[in-house]
N, C-alpha and C positions, 0 to 999 in steps of 0.2 A: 677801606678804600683809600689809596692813595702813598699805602705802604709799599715798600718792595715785596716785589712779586718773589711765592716759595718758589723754592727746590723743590722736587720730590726726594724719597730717601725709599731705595728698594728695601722690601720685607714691611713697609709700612702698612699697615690695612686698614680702612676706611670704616670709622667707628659712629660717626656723624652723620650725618644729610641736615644741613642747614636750610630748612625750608619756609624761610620769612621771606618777603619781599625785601627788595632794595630799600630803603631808608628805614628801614628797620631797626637800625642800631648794628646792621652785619657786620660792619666793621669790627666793633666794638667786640660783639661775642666771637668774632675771630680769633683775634687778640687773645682773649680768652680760655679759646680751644687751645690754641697753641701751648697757653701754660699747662692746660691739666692734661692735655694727652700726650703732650711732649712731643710732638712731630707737627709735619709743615702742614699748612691748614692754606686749601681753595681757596680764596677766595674771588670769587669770581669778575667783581670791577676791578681788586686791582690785577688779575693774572692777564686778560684783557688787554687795560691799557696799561700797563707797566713791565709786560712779560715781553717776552722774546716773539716775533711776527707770528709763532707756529700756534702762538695759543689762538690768538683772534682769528685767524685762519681757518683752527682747526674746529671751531665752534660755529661756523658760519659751516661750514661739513657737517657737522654733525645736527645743525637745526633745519637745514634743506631735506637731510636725511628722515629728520623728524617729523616734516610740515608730507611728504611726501606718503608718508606712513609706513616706512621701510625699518621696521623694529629690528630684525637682526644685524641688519647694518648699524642703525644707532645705537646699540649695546656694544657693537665693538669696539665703535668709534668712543664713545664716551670710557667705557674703561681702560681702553688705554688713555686718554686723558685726563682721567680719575687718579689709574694706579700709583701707589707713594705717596697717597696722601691719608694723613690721619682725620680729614674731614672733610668737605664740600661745603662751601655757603653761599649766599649773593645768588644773581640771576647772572645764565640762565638753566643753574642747577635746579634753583628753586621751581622752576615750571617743568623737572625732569625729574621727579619724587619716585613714581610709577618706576620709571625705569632704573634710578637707581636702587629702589629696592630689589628689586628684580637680580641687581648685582650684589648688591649686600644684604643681603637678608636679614644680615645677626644686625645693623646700624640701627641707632638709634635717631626718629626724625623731632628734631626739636627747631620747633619753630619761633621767629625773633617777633615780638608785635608790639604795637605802637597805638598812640591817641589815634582813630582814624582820622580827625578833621587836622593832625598834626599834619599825618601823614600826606594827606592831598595834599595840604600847602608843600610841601616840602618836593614833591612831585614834579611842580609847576617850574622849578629851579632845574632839574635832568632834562625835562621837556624845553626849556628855552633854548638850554645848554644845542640840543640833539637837532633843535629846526634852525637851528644860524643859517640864511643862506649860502654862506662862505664858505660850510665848514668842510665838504667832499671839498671844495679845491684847494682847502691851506694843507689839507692832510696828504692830500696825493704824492708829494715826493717822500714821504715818513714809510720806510719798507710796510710797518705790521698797521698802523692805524689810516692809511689808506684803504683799509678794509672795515672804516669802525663806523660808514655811514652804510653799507652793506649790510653789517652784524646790526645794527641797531631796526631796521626793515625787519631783518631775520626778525627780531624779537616780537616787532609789533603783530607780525603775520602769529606767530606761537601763541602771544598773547589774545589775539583776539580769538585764536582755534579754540583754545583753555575755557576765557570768559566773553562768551556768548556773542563778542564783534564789540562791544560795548568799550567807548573811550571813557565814560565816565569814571573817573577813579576811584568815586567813594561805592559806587558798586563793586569794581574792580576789587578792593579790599576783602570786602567782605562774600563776595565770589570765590576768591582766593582759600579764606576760612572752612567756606562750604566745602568747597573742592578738595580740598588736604583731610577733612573728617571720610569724604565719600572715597578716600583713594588710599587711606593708612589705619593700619588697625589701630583700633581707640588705646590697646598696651603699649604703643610705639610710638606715640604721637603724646606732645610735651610741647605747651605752650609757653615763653619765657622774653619775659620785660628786662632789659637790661638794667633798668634805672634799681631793679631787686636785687645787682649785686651779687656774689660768687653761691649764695646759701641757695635757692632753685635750681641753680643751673649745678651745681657739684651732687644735690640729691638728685636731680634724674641721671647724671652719669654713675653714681655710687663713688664718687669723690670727695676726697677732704679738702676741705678751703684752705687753700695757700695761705700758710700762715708768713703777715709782715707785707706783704704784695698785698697794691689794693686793687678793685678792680678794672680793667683799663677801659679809658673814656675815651675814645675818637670822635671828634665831630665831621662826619660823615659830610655837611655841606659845605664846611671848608676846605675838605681834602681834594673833593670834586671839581671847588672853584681851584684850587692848585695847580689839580690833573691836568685840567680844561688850558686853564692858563699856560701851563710847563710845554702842553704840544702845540697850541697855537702859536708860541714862543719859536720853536723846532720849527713848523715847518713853514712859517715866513722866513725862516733864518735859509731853509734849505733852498726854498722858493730864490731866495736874494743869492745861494748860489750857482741856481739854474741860469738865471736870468745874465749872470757876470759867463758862464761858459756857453750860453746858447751866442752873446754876443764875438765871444772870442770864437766862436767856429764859423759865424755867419763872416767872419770877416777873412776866410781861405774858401775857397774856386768850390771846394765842396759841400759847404756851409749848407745849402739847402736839404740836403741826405737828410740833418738831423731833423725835418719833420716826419721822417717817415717815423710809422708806430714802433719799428727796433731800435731806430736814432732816440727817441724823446725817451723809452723807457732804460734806454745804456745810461742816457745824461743822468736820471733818477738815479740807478743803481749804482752808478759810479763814483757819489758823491756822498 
């Protein structure tokens, strides 16, 4: 989280399904992946908020499609946002296991886990982040995270489909646990603690540990506070250049146009 967003790289095939929760360490095992499979690796918070407007877009498609129960639409939609990549991780792959097995068959799902009473706490910090009153109007002139108080709804409605409506989080965890045994075969299914370093994770891929590289450490809730910070940063900057050309048009005979809904979304676009 909080890396630059992959490339995909055609001929690449999806060997992975990262099916931990967020604060899991996903960053970390991303990282990871990247070294031993050698190609670009999902990761899902940062493709999100660090990718190009088409990813958060095209996921907020793709979980409408999912919440609705239109499974051939959401296999097509999710593999072409899969394909080129040598793995998936992060949400909101991890609550789309079913289906991307469905697409990869031959992957391996290897999932990230955590203290659970870490984990709640660690929760409470995404969650504060995600309820700012402010935050749909600072993002609104930002092309692709004008869409991330949208995508974030998407998630909660998936999440509560998954585990049972329940906010409680330390149920949430271990609902999560249930659900991944009741939905992946017990040969493909590989539980793995990052703090255990490259030795579990290179025996469930049948890899040799990187010899001289140690294993990479991200801390997930700084990267976050970064993210958080980087576009609230962004779109008061953009906000302050709305504000400077809404004034310079108010002040020509035509000035009032730009409230119309085509005026205020050109002044967005245009800047």
């Amino acid at each position: 989280m909080g890396q630059q967003a992959s490339v995909p790289q055609p001929d690449t095939q999806l060997q992975v399904i990262g099916a931990g929760l967020s604060r899991t360490g996903t960053a970390s095992f991303s990282a990871a992946l990247e070294i031993l499979l050698d190609g670009p690796i999902y990761h899902g918070g940062t493709q999100t908020t660090m990718g190009p407007p088409v990813e958060i877009k095209s996921w907020n498609q793709i979980l409408r499609t999912w919440l609705a129960g239109d499974r051939a639409t959401t296999l097509s939609l999710l593999r072409r946002r899969t394909t080129g990549y040598a793995a998936i991780t992060d949400a909101p792959a991890s609550q789309l296991v079913p289906e991307l097995l469905a697409l990869y068959p031959d992957s391996k799902v290897i999932v990230t886990v955590r203290d659970p009473d870490a984990w709640v706490k660690s929760m409470q910090q995404i969650s504060s982040l995600v309820q700012l009153w402010f935050l749909g109007a600072v993002l609104l002139p930002l092309p692709g995270m004008r869409h991330f108080v949208t995508y974030i709804s998407l998630l909660r409605a998936q999440w509560d489909k998954i585990y049972d409506g329940s906010r409680d989080n330390a149920y949430v965890y271990q609902r999560h646990i249930e659900w991944l045994k009741e939905v992946v075969p017990a040969d493909r299914l590989v539980f793995f603690n990052v703090k255990e370093g490259w030795g579990p994770l290179c025996k469930a891929l049948g890899e040799d540990v990187p010899k001289d590289i140690p294993f990479p450490r991200i801390n997930d809730s700084k990267a976050i506070d970064r993210v958080a910070e980087y576009h609230i940063k962004r779109g008061l900057a953009r906000w302050a250049v709305v504000f400077t050309v809404v004034k310079a048009k108010l002040s020509k005979p035509q000035g009032l146009g730009l409230f119309r809904e085509d005026g205020v979304r050109g002044t967005f676009d245009s800047i």
